[in-house]
C-alpha positions in Angstrom: 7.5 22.0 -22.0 6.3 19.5 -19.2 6.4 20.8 -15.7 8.8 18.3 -14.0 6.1 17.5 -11.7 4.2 16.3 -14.8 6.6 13.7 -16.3 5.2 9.9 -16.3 8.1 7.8 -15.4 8.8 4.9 -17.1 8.0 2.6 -13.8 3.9 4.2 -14.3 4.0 1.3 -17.0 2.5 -1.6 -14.0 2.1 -4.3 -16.0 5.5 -3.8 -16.7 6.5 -3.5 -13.1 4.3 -6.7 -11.9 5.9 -8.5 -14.4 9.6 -7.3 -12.9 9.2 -7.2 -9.4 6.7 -8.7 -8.3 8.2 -11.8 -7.1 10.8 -10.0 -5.2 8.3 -8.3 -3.2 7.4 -11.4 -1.1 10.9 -11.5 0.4 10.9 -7.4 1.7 10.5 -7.5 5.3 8.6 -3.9 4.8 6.0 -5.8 3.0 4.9 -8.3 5.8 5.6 -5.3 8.9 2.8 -3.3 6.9 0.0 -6.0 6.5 0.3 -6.8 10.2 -0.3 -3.1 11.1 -3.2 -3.2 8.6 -4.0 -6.3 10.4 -3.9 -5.1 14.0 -6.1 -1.5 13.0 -8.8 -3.7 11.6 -9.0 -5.8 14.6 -8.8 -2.8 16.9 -11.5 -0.9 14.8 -13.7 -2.9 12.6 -13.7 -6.4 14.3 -17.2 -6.9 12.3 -16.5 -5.4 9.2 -16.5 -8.0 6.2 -16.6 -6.2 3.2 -13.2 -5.2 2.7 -12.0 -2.8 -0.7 -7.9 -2.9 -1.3 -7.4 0.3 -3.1 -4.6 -0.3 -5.8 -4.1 -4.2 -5.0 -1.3 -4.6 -7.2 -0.7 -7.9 -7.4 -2.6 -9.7 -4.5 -0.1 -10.3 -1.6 -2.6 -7.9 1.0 -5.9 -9.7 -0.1 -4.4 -13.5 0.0 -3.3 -12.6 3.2 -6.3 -10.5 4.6 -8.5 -14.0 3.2 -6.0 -16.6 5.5 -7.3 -14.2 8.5 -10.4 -13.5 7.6 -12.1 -16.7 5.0 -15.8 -15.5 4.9 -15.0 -11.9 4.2 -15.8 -10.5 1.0 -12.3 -8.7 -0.4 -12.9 -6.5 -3.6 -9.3 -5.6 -5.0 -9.0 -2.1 -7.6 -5.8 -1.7 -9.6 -5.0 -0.1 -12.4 -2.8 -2.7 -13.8 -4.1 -5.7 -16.4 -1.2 -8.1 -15.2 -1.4 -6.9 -11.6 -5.1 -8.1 -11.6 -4.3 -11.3 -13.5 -2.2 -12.0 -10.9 -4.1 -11.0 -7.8 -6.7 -13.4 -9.4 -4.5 -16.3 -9.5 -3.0 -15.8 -5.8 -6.5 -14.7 -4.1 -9.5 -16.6 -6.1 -11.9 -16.5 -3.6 -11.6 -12.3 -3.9 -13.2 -9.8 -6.9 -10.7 -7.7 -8.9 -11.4 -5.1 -11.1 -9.1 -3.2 -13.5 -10.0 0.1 -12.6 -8.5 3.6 -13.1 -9.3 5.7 -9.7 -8.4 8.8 -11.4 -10.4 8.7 -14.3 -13.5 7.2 -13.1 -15.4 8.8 -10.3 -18.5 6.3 -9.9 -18.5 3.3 -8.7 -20.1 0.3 -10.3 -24.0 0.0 -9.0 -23.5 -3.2 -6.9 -20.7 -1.6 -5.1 -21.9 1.6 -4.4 -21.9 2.2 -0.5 -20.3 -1.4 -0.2 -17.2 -1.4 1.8 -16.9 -1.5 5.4 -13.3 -1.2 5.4 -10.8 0.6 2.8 -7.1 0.0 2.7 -4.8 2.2 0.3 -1.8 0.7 1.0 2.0 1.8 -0.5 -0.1 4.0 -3.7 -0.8 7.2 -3.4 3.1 7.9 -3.3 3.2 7.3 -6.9 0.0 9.5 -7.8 0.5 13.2 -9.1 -3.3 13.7 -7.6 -3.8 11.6 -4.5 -6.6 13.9 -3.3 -8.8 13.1 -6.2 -8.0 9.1 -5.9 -9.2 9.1 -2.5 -12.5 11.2 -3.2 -13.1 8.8 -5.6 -12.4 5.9 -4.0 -15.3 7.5 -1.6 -18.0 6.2 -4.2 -17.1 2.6 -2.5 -17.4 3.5 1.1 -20.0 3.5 3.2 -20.4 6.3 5.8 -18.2 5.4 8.7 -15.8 3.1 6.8 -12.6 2.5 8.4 -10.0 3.9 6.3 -6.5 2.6 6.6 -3.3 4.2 4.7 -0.1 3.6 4.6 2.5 5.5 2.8 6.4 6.0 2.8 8.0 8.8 5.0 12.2 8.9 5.1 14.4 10.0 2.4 13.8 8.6 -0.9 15.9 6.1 -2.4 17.2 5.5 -5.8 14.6 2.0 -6.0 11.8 4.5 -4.9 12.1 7.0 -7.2 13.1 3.9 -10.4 9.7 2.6 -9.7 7.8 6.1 -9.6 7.5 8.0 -6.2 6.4 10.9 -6.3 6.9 12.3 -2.9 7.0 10.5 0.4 4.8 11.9 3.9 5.2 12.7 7.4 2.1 12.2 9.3 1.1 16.0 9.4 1.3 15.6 5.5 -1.1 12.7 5.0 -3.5 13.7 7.7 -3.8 16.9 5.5 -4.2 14.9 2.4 -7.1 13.2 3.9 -9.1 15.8 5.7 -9.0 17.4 2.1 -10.2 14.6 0.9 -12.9 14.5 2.9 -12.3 12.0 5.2 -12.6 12.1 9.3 -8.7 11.2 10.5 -9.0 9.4 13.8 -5.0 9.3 13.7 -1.6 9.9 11.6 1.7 8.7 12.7 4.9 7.5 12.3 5.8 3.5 12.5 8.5 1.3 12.8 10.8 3.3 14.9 13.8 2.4 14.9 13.8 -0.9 12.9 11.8 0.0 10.0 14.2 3.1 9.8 17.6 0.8 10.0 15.8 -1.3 7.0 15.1 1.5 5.6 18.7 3.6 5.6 19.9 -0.4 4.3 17.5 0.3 0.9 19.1 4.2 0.5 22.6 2.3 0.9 22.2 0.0 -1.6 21.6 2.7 -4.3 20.4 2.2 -7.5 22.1 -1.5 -7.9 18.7 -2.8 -5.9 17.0 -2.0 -8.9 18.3 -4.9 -11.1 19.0 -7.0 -7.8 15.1 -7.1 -7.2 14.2 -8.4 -11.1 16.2 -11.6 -10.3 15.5 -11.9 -6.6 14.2 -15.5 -5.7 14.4 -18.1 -3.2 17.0 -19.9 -5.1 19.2 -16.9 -6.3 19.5 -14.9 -2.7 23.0 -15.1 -1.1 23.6 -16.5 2.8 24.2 -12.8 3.9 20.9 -11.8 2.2 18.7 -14.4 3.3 20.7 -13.4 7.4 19.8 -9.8 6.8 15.6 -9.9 5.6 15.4 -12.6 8.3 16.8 -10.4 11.0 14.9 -7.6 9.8 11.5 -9.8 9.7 12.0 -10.6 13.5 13.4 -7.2 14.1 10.2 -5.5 12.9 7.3 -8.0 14.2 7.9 -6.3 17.8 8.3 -2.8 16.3 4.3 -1.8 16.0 4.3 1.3 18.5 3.0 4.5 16.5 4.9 7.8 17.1 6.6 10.6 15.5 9.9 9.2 14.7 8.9 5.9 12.2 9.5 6.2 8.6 6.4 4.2 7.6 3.6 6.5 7.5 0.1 5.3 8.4 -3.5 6.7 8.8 -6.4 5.7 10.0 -9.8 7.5 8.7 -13.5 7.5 8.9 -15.7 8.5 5.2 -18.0 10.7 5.9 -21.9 10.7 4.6 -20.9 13.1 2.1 -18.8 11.4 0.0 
């Protein structure tokens, strides 16, 4: 029998989930308070950098906005997912996307060997039974000193998180274990979003599992007056809720790859 650790749930099919949820993803208000904390961490710590690799791109939302910041960088986007690459091409043209299985194959391609001058693993390795061997892989790309930049859920789990595949979610002590075994040189782990992100966050467990089906049909035209009040307030709520501590539910690293990887 399959250790329960083991099973493959049915959301592991991603061109299936692209296909569902994608558009729905533009209007959570998690989504746009992560990529400004990506944001701010690259302009704190790689101001320079221009090679950028989005580990697990999904469907292109991080790169189309890293390009509106940043036009003459060079954004190189790895998912595992046929219609998540499809998609990212069609949203972010000016970036390189390759369908590419992290697990499974530990070089990189020659030309991007050594390439990337920041990494950013954003919202995956939550859904990956061996996140330690993604991220050593991922190392191929990296040149030494890369800024690394994770994020990952902490909080209880909800019924939408486990639907679309979760595996476990992090506290910071977690993740900045994950990556020193990894091989990477953590600069910091910590908690985000305090209490904001949290109240979105306990909104999603309330919901239960009838935000699964909600979020296939989710679209400009189809949200209701009290949705479209409540991701607004949260939006606002959570652009001024950037400080780092122990008490945020969204989880996020910064890292450094070392000359061994």
């Amino acid at each position: 029998m399959t250790p329960p650790d083991k099973v493959q749930p049915a959301a592991d099919d991603w061109n299936t989930h692209w296909l569902s949820y994608a558009s729905s993803a533009r209007f959570n208000p998690a989504q746009a308070f992560r990529r400004d904390l990506i944001r701010e961490l690259m302009r704190e710590r790689a101001p320079e950098a221009r090679h950028l690799l989005d580990i697990g791109s999904g469907s292109g939302d991080l790169a189309r906005d890293l390009l509106e910041q940043l036009p003459e960088a060079e954004i190189l986007g790895l998912e595992l997912s046929a219609v998540g690459v499809e998609m990212a091409r069609q949203k972010a043209p000016a970036a390189h996307f390759l369908q590419y299985d992290l697990l499974d194959r530990p070089e990189p391609p020659p030309e991007h060997r050594r390439w990337a001058q920041v990494a950013v693993c954003s919202e995956v390795l939550e859904h990956v039974d061996e996140p330690a061997t993604l991220l050593r892989h991922a190392g191929g790309f990296l040149e030494t000193g890369c800024l690394v930049i994770v994020t990952v859920p902490g909080g209880p789990m909800s019924a939408y998180d486990r639907h679309i595949g979760h595996r476990r979610h992090y506290t910071p002590q977690s993740l900045r274990a994950l990556l020193e075994r990894a091989g990477f040189r953590v600069e910091f782990a910590a908690g985000a979003g305090f209490p904001f992100f949290n109240l979105y966050r306990l909104a999603v467990l309330a919901r239960g599992a009838s935000l699964v089906e909600r979020a296939k049909v989710q679209s400009v035209e189809n949200l209701s007056l009290v949705e479209e009040l409540v991701l607004s307030g949260f939006q606002r709520l959570l652009r001024w809720n950037h400080a780092r501590g122990g008490w945020g539910w969204q989880i996020i690293a910064c890292a450094r790859a070392s000359e061994n990887q």
